[in-house]
BADREN-46369 format. One record per residue (C-alpha): residue number from 1; residue in one letter; z, y, x. Coordinates in nm, 3 decimals. Example, Ala and Ser with C-alpha at 12.3 -4.5 7.8 and 13.67 -1.06 7.14 Angstrom:
{rec 1, 'a', {0.780, -0.450, 1.230}},
{rec 2, 's', {0.714, -0.106, 1.367}},
This chain:
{rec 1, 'x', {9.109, 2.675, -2.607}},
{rec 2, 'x', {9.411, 2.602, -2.751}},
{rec 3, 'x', {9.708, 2.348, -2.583}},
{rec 4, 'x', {9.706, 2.098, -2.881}},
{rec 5, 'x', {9.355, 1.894, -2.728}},
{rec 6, 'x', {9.476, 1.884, -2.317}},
{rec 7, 'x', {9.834, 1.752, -2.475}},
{rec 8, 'x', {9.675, 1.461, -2.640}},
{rec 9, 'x', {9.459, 1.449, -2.333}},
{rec 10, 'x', {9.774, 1.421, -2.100}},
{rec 11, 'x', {9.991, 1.171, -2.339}},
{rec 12, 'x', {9.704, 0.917, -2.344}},
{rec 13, 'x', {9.711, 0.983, -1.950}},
{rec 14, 'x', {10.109, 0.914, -1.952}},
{rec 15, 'x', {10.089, 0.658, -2.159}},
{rec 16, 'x', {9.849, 0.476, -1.949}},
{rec 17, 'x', {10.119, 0.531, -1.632}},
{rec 18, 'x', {9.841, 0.839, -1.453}},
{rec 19, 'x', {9.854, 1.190, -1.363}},
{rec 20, 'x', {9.627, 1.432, -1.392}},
{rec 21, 'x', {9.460, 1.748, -1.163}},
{rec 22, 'x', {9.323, 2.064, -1.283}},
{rec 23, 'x', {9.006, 1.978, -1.170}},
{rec 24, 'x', {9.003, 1.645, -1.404}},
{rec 25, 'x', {9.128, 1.837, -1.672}},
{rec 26, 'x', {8.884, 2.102, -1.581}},
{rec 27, 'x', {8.590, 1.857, -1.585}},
{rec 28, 'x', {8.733, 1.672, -1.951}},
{rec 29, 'x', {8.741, 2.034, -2.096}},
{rec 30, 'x', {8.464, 2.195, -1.962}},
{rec 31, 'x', {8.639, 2.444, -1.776}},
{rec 32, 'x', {8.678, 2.511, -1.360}},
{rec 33, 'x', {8.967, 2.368, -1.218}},
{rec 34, 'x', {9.065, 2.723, -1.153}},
{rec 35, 'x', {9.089, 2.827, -1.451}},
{rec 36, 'x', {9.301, 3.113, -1.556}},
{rec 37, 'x', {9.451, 3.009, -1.887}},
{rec 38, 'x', {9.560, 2.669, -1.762}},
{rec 39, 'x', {9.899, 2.773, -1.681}},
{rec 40, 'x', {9.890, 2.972, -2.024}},
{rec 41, 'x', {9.824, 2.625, -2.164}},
{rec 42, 'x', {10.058, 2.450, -1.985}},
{rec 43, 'x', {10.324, 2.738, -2.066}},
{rec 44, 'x', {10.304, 2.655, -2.398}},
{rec 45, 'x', {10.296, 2.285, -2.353}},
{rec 46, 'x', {10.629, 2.279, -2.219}},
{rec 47, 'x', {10.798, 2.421, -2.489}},
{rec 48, 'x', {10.747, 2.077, -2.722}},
{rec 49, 'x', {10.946, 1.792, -2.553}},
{rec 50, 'x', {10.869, 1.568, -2.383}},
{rec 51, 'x', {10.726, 1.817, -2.136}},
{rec 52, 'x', {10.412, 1.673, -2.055}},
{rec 53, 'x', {10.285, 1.930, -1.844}},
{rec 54, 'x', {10.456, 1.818, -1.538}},
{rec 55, 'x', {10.179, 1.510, -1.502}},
{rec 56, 'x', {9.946, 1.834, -1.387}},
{rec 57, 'x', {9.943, 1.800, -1.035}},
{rec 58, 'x', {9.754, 2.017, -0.748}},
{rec 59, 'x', {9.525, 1.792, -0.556}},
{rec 60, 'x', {9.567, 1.964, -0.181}},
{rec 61, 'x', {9.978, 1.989, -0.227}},
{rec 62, 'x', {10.005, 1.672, -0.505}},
{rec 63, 'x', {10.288, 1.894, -0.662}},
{rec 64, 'x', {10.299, 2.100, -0.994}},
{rec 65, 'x', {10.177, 2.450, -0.932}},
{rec 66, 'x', {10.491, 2.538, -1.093}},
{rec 67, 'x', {10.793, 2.350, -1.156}},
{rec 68, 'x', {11.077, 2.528, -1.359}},
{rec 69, 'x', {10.864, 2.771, -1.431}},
{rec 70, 'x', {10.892, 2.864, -1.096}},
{rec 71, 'x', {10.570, 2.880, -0.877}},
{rec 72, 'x', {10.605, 2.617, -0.591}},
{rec 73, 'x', {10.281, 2.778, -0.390}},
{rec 74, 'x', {10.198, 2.405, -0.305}},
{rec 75, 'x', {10.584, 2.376, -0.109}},
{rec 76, 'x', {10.843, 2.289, -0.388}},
{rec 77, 'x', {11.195, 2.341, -0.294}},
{rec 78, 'x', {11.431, 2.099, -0.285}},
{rec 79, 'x', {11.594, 2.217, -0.639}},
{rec 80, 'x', {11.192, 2.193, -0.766}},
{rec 81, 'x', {11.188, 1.854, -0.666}},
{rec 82, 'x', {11.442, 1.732, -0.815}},
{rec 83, 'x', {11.375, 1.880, -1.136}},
{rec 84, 'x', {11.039, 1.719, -1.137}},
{rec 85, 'x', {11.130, 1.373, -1.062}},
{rec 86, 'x', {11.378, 1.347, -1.341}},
């Protein structure tokens, strides 16, 4: 799967004022919310700006899984926080 389909995905989502969680994403692409490659995905995602890949969120913590690429282990610093609300 490549990170060109879940970035139009995620732009219609932003566009529309929403966020999304791996296991919506997981369910739109067929894939468990789990899944392995999304942070590959996401990875690459961030490198075209806007970053998009921010609107991901983690349903138990409602944060990023990363932020920074920085893993916030569902507890974002302070630092991570800020960075994600800019």
């Amino acid at each position: 799967m490549q990170a060109k389909p879940v970035r139009a995905k995620l732009q219609k989502l932003a566009r529309a004022g929403k966020l999304a969680y791996y296991k919506d994403l997981g369910h739109e692409f067929n894939k468990p919310a789990r899944w392995s490659e999304w942070k590959k995905i996401l990875d690459e995602m961030s490198l075209t700006r806007p970053d998009i890949s921010i609107l991901v969120l983690n349903a138990t913590s409602g944060w990023q899984g990363q932020i920074d690429y920085k893993a916030t282990n569902g507890r974002p610093t302070e630092a991570q926080k800020k960075f994600a609300q800019i």
